[in-house]
C-alpha positions as CSV (number, residue, x, y, z in Angstrom):
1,X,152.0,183.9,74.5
2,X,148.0,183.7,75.2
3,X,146.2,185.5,77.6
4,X,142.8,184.4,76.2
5,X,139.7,183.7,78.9
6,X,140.4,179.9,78.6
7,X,143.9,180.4,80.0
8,X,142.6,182.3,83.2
9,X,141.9,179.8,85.9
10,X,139.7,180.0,89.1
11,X,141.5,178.6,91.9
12,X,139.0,179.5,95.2
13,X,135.4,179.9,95.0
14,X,133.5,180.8,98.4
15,X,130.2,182.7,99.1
16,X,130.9,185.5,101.9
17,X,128.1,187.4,103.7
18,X,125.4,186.4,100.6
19,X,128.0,187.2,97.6
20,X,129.6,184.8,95.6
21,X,133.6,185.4,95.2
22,X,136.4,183.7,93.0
23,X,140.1,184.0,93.0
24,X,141.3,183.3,89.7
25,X,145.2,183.2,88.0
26,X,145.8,184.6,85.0
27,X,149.1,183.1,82.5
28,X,151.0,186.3,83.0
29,X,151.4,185.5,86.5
30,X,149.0,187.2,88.4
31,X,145.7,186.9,91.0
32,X,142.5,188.5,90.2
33,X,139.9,188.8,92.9
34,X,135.7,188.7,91.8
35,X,132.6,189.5,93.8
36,X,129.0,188.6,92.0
37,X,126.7,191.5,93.4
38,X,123.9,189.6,95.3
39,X,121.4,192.3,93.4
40,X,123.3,191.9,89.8
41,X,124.2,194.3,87.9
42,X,123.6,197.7,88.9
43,X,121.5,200.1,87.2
44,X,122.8,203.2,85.4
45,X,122.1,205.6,88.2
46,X,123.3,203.3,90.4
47,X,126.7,202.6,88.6
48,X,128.7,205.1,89.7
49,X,129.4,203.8,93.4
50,X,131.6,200.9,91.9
51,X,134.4,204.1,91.7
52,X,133.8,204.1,95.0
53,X,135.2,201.0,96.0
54,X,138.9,200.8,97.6
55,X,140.0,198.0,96.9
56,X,144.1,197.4,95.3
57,X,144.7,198.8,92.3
58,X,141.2,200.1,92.1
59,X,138.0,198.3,90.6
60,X,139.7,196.9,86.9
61,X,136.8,194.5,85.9
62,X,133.6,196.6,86.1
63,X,130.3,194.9,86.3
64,X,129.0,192.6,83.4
65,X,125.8,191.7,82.7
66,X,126.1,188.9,85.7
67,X,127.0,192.2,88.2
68,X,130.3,190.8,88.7
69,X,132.9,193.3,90.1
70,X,137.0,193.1,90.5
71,X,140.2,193.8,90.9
72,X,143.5,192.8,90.1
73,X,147.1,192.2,91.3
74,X,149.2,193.5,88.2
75,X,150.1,196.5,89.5
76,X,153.9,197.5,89.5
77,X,155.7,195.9,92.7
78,X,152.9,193.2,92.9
79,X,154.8,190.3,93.5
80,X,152.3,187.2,93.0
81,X,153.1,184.2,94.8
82,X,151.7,180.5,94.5
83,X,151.1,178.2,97.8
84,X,155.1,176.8,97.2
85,X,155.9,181.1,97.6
86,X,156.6,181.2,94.3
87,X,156.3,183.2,90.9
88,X,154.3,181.8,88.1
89,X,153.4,182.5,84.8
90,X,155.1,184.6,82.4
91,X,155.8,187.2,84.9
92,X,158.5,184.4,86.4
93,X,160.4,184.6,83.6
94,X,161.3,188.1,84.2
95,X,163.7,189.5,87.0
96,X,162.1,192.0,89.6
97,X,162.7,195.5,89.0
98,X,160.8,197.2,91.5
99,X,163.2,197.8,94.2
100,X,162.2,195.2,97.8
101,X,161.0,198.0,99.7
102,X,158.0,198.9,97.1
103,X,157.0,195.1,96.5
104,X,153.9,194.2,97.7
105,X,153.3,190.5,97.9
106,X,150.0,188.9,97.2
107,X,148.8,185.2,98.6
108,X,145.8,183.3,97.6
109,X,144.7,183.7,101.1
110,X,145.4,188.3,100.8
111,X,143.3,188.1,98.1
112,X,141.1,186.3,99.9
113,X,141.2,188.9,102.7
114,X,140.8,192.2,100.2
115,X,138.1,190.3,98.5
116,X,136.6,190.2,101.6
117,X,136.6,193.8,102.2
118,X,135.2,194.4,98.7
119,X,132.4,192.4,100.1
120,X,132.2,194.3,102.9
121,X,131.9,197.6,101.1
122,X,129.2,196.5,98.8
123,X,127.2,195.5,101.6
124,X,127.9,198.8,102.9
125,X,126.9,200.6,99.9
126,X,123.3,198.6,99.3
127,X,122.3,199.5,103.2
128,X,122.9,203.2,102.5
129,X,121.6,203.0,99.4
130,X,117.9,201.7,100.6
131,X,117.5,203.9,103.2
């Protein structure tokens, strides 16, 4: 089984309020959701507000050189689905073990949404921080 970079695939790419965002898929059967920050990478004393962000699961890909920022839905009870509501990847190969009630099911178009908000909150965070 590979989960090098080449097997990750983007599958949305949108700009949203001046910030470039991606949805990608990775083999083991899961989305990730990406935000560029529209001032790049943030500066040392300035780093600390990505552990700020809510967003699912928490910020799990912190800012690279490029200043871009995500998350991911690999968290136990995500329950990825593609656009035929079904499970993909490696992950499909397994039964679910997390009990119905504690799933949390993730679209192309959620992560959309919680991408979104990530946007949102950056935004947020650059007015404060320039006052």
């Amino acid at each position: 089984m590979s989960n090098s970079s080449e097997s990750i695939e983007t599958v949305r790419e949108w700009e949203h309020r001046g910030h470039e965002c991606m949805v990608k898929t990775h083999p083991l059967g899961h989305y990730m959701g990406y935000v560029k920050l529209a001032n790049g990478a943030p500066s040392s004393d300035e780093y600390n507000f990505v552990y700020d962000l809510r967003v699912h699961g928490g910020i799990t890909h912190e800012a690279d050189a490029d200043g871009v920022i995500g998350f991911d839905c690999a968290h136990s009870g995500d329950v990825c689905l593609d656009e035929n509501g079904e499970r993909w990847g490696t992950a499909s190969e397994y039964p679910l073990t997390v009990p119905e009630e504690d799933r949390l099911i993730w679209t192309i178009e959620d992560v959309v949404d919680e991408t979104e908000l990530l946007v949102m909150q950056v935004i947020s965070h650059d007015d404060e921080y320039r006052k």
